[in-house]
ChimeraX commands (.cxc) that place a marker at each C-alpha (Angstrom):
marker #1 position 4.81,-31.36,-10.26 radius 0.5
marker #1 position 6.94,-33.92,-8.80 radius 0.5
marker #1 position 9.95,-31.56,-8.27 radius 0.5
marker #1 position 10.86,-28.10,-8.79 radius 0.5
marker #1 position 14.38,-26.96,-9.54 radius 0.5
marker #1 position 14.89,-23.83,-7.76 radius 0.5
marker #1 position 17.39,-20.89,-8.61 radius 0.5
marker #1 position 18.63,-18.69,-6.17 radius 0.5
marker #1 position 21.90,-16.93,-5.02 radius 0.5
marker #1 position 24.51,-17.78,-3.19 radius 0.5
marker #1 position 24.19,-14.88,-0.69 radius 0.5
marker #1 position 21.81,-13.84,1.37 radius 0.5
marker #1 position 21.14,-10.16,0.56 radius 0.5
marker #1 position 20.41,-7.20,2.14 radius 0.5
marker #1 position 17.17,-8.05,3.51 radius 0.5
marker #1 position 16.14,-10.57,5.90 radius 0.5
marker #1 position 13.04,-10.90,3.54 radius 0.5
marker #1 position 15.13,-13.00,1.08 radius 0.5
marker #1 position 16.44,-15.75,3.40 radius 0.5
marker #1 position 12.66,-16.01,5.49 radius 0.5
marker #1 position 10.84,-16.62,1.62 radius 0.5
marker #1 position 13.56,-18.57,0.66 radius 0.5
marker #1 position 12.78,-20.49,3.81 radius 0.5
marker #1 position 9.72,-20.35,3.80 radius 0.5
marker #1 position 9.28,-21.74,-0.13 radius 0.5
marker #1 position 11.18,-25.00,1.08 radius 0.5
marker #1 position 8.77,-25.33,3.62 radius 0.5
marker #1 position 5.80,-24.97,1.55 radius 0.5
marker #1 position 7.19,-27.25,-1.42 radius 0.5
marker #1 position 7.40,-29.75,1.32 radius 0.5
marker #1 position 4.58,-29.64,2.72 radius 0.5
marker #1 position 2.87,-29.68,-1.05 radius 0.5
marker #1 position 4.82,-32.88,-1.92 radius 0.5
marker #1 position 7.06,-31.25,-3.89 radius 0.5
marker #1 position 10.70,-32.69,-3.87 radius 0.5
marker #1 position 13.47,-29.23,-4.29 radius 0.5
marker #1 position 16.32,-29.65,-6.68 radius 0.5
marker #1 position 18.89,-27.04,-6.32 radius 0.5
marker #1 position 22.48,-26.35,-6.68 radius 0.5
marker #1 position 24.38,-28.68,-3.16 radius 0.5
marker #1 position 25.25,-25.79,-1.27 radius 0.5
marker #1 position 24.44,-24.85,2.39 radius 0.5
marker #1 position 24.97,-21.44,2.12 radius 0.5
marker #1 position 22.65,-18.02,1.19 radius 0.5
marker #1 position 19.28,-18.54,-0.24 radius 0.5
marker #1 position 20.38,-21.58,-1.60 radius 0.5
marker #1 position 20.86,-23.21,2.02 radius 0.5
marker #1 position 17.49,-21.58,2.96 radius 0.5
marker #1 position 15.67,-23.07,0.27 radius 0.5
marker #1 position 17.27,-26.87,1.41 radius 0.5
marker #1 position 16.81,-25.77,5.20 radius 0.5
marker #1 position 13.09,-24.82,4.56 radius 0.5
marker #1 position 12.20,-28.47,2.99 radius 0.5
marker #1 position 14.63,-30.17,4.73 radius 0.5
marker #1 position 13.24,-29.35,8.34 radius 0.5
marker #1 position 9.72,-30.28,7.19 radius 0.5
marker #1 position 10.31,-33.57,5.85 radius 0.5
marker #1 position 10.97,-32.79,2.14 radius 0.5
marker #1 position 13.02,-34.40,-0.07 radius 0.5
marker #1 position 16.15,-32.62,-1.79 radius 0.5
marker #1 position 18.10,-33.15,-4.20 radius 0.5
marker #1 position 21.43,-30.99,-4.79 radius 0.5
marker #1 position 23.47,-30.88,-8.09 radius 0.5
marker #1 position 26.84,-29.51,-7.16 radius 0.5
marker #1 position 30.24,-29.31,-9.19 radius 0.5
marker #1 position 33.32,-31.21,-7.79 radius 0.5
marker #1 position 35.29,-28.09,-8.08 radius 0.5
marker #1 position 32.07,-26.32,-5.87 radius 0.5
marker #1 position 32.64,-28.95,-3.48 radius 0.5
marker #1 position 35.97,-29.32,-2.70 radius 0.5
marker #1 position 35.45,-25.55,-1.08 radius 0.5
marker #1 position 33.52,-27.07,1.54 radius 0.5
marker #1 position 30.02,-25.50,0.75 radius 0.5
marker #1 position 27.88,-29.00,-0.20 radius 0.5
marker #1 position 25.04,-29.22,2.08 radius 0.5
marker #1 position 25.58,-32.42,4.29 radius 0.5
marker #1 position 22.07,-33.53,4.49 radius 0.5
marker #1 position 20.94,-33.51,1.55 radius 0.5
marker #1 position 18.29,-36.47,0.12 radius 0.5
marker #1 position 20.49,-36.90,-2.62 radius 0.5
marker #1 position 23.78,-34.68,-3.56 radius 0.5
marker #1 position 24.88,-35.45,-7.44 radius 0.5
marker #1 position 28.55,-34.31,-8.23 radius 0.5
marker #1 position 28.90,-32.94,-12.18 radius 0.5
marker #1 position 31.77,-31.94,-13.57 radius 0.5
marker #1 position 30.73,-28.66,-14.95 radius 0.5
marker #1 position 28.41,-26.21,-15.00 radius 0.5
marker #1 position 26.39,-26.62,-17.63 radius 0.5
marker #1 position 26.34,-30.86,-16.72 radius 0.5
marker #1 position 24.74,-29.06,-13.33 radius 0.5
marker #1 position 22.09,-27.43,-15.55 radius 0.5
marker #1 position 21.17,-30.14,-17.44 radius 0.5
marker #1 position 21.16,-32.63,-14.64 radius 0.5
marker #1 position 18.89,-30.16,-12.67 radius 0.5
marker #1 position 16.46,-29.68,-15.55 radius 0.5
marker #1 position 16.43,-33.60,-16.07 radius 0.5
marker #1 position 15.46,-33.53,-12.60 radius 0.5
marker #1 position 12.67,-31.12,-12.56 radius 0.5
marker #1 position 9.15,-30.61,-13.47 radius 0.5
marker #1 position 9.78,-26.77,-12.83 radius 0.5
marker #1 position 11.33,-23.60,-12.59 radius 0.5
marker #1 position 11.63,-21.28,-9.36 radius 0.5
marker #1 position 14.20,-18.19,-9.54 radius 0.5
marker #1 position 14.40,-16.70,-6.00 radius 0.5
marker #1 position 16.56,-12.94,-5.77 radius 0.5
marker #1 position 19.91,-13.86,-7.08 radius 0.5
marker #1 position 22.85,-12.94,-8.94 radius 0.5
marker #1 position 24.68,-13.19,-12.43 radius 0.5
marker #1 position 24.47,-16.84,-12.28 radius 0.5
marker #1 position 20.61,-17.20,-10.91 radius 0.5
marker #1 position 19.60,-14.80,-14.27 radius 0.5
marker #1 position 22.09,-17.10,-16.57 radius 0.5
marker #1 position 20.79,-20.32,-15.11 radius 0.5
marker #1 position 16.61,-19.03,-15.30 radius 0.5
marker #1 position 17.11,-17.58,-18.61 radius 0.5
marker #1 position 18.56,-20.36,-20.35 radius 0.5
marker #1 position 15.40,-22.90,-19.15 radius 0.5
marker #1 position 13.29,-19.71,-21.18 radius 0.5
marker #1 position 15.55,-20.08,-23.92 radius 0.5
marker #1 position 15.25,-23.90,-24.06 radius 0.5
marker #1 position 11.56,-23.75,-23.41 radius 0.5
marker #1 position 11.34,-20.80,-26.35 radius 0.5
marker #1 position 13.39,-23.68,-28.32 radius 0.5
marker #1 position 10.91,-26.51,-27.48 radius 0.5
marker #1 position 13.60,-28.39,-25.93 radius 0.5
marker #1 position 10.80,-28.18,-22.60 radius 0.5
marker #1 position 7.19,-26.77,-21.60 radius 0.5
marker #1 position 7.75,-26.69,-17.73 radius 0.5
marker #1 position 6.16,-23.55,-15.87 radius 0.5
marker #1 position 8.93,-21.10,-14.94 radius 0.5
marker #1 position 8.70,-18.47,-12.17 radius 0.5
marker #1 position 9.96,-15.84,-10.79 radius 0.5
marker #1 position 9.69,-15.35,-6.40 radius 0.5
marker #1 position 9.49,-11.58,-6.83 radius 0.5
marker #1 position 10.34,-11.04,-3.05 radius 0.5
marker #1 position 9.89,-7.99,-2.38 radius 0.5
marker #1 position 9.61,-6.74,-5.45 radius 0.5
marker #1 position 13.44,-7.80,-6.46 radius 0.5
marker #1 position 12.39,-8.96,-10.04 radius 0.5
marker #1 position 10.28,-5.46,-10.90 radius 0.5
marker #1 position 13.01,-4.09,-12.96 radius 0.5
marker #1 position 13.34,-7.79,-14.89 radius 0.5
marker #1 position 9.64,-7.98,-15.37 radius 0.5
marker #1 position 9.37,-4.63,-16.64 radius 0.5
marker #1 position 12.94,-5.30,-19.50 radius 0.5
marker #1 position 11.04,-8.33,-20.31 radius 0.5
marker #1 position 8.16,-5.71,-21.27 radius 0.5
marker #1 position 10.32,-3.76,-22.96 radius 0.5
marker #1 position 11.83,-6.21,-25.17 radius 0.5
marker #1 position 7.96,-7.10,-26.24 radius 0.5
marker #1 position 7.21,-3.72,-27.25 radius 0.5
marker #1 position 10.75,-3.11,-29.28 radius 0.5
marker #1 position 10.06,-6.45,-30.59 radius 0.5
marker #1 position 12.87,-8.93,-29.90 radius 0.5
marker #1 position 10.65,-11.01,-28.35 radius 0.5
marker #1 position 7.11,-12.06,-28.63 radius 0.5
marker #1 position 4.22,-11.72,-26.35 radius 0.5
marker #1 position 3.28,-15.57,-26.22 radius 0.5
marker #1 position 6.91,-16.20,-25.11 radius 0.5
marker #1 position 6.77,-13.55,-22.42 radius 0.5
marker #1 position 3.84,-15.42,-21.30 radius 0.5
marker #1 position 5.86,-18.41,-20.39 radius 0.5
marker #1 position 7.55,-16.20,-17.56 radius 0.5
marker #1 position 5.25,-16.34,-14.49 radius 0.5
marker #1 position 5.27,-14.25,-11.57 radius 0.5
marker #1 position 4.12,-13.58,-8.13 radius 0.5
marker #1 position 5.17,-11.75,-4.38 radius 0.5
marker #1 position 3.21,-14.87,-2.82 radius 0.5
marker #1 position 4.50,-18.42,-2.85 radius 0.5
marker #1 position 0.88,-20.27,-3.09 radius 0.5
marker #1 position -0.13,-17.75,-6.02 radius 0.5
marker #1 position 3.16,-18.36,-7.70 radius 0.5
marker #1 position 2.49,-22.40,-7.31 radius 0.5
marker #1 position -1.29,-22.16,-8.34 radius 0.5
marker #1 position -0.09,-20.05,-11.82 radius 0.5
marker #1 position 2.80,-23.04,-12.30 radius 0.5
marker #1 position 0.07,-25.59,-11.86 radius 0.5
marker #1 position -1.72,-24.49,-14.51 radius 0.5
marker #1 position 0.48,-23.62,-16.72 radius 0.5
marker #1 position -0.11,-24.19,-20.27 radius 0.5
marker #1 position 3.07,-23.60,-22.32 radius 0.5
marker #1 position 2.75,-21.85,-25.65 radius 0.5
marker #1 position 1.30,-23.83,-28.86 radius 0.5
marker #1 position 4.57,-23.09,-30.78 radius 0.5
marker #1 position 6.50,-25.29,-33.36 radius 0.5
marker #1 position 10.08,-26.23,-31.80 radius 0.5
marker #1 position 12.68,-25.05,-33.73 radius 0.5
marker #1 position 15.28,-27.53,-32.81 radius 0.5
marker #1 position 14.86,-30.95,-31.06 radius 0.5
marker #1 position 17.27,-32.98,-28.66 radius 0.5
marker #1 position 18.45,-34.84,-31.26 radius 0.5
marker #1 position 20.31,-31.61,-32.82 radius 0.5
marker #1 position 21.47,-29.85,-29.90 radius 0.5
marker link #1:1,2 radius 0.2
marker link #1:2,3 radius 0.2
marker link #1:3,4 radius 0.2
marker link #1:4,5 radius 0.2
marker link #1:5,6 radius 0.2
marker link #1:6,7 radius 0.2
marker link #1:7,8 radius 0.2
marker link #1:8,9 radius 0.2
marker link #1:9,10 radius 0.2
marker link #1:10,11 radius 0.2
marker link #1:11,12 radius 0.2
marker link #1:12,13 radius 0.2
marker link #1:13,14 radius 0.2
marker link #1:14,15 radius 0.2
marker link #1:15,16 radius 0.2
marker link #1:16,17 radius 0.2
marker link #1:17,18 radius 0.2
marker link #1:18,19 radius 0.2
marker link #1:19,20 radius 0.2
marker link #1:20,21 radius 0.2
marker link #1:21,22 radius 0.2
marker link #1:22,23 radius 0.2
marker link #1:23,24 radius 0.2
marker link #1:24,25 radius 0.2
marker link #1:25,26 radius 0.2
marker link #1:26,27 radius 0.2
marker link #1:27,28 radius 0.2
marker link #1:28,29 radius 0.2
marker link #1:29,30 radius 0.2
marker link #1:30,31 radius 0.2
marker link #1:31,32 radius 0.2
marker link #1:32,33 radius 0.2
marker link #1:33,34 radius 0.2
marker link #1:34,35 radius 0.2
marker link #1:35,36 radius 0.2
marker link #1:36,37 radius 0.2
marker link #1:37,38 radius 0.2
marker link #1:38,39 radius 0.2
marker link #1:39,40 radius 0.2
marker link #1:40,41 radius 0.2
marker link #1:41,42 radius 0.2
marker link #1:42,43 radius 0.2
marker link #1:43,44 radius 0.2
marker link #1:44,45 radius 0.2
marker link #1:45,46 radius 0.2
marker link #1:46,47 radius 0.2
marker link #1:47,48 radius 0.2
marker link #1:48,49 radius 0.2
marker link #1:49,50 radius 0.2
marker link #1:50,51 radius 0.2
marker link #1:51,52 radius 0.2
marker link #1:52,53 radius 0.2
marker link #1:53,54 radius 0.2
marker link #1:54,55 radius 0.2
marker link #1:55,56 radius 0.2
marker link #1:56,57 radius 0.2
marker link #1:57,58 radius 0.2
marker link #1:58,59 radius 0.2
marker link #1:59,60 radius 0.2
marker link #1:60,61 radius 0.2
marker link #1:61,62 radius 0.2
marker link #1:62,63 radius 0.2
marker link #1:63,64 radius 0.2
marker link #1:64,65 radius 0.2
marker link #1:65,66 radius 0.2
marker link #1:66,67 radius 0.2
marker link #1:67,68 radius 0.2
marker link #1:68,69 radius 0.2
marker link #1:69,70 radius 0.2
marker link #1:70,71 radius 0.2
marker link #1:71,72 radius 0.2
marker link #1:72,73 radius 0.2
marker link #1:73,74 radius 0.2
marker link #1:74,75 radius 0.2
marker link #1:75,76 radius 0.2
marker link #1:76,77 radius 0.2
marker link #1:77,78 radius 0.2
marker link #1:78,79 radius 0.2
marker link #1:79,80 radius 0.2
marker link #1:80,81 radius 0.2
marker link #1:81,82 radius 0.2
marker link #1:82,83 radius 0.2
marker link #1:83,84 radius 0.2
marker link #1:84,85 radius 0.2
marker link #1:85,86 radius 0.2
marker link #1:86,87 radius 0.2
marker link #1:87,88 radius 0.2
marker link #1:88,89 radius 0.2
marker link #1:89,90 radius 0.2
marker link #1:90,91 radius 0.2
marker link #1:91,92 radius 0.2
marker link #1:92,93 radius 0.2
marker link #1:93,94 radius 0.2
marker link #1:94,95 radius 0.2
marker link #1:95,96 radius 0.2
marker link #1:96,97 radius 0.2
marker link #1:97,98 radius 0.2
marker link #1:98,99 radius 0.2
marker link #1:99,100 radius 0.2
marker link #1:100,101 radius 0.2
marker link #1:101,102 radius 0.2
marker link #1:102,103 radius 0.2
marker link #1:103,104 radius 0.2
marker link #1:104,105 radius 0.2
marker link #1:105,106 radius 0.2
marker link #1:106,107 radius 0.2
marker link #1:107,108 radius 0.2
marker link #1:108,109 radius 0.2
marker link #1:109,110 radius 0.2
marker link #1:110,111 radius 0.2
marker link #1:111,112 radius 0.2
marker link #1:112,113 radius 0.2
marker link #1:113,114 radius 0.2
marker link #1:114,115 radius 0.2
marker link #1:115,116 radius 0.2
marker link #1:116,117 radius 0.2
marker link #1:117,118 radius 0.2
marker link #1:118,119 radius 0.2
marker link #1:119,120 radius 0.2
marker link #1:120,121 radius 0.2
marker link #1:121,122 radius 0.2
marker link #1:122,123 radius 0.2
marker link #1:123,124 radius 0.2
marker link #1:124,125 radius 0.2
marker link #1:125,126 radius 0.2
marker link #1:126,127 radius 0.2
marker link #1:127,128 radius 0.2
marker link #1:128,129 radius 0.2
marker link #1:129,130 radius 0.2
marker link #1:130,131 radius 0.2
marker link #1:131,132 radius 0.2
marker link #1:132,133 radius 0.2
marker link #1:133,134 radius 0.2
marker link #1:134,135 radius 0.2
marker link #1:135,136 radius 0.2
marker link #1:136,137 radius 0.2
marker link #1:137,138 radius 0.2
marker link #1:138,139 radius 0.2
marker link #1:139,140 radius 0.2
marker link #1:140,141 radius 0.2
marker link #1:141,142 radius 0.2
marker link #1:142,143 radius 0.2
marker link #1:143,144 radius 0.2
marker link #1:144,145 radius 0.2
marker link #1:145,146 radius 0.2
marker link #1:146,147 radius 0.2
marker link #1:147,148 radius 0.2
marker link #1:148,149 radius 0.2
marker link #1:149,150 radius 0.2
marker link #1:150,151 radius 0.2
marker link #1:151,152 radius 0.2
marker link #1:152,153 radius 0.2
marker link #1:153,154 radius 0.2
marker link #1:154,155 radius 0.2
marker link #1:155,156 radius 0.2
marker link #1:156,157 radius 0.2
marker link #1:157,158 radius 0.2
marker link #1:158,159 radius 0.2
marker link #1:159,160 radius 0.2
marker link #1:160,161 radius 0.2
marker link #1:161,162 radius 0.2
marker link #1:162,163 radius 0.2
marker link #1:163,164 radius 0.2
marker link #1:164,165 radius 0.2
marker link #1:165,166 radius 0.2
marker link #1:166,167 radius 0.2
marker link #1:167,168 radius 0.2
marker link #1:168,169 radius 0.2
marker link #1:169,170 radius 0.2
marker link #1:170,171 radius 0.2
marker link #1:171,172 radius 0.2
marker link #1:172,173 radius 0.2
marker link #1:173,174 radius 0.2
marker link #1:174,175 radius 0.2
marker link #1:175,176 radius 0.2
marker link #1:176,177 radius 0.2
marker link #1:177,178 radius 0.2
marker link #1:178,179 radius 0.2
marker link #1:179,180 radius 0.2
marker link #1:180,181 radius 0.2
marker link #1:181,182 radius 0.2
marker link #1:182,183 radius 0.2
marker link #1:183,184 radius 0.2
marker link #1:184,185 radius 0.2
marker link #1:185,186 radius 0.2
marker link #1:186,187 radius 0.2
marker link #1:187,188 radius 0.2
marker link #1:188,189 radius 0.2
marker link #1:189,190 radius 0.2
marker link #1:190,191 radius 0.2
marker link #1:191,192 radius 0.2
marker link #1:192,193 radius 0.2
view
């Protein structure tokens, strides 16, 4: 994995648990190599995340909105910050820049932004690894409605497989590397999207 786009909110939280793994992730992608491609901001997780690589010698890449940056929240030492128009250009730009997926505790838009790269990757459309950070056991109650939709069957097992998950950044990493994304047909292809 070259580079791993990383979801995250724009907040810090509650607990100081969030920012210091959000930190401390940066670091460790650094350290492995790994180049970070997030959203452009300095601020919450987001500007942990950038902070953590950033201060090790990592590379990062930020995909911001012009409308995002004209309120003065783009992260001014960035590797690389790419302006977009909208949202979704942001999305696609990050996912052309990524070889996977990292969703840190977050809000509404961390859970749109990770479950649309599952729905693409349930499409075909990509077969990166995609993770959840469960700091602190934040993502419990998403892991277990993932479950749940299994058992009432709107969605199947080998898809809930692509989902990976850890507490611990290496173990998290280690399951991404090998990651071998489901032997399903796609059902739609670039061309038709």
């Amino acid at each position: 994995m070259n580079n791993i786009v990383i979801f995250c909110g724009s907040s810090k939280g509650t607990e100081s648990i969030y920012e210091e793994q959000a930190y401390l992730l940066g670091k460790t992608l650094a350290d492995s190599g790994i180049g970070v491609v997030y959203g452009g901001t300095k601020i919450g997780l987001m500007g942990a995340v950038a902070d953590g690589a950033l201060q090790h010698g990592g590379r990062v890449i930020g995909v911001l909105p012009y409308f995002l940056q004209t309120k003065e929240i783009a992260h001014d030492r960035l590797t690389e910050l790419i302006l977009v128009d909208t949202m979704h250009e942001r999305k696609t730009k990050m996912n052309q820049l990524s070889d996977g997926v990292i969703a840190l505790p977050g809000g509404f838009g961390t859970l749109e932004e990770l479950f649309e790269m599952l729905t693409w990757g349930q499409l075909g459309l990509h077969q990166k690894a995609m993770g959840l950070l469960n700091t602190d056991g934040f993502y419990d109650e998403l892991i277990a409605l993932v479950q749940h939709m299994v058992d009432k069957g709107f969605l199947k097992e080998i898809n809930q497989q692509m989902l990976l998950w850890s507490a611990d950044i290496q173990d998290l990493l280690n399951q991404m590397r090998n990651y071998q994304p489901p032997a399903v047909g796609k059902w739609i292809t670039q061309e038709t999207t």
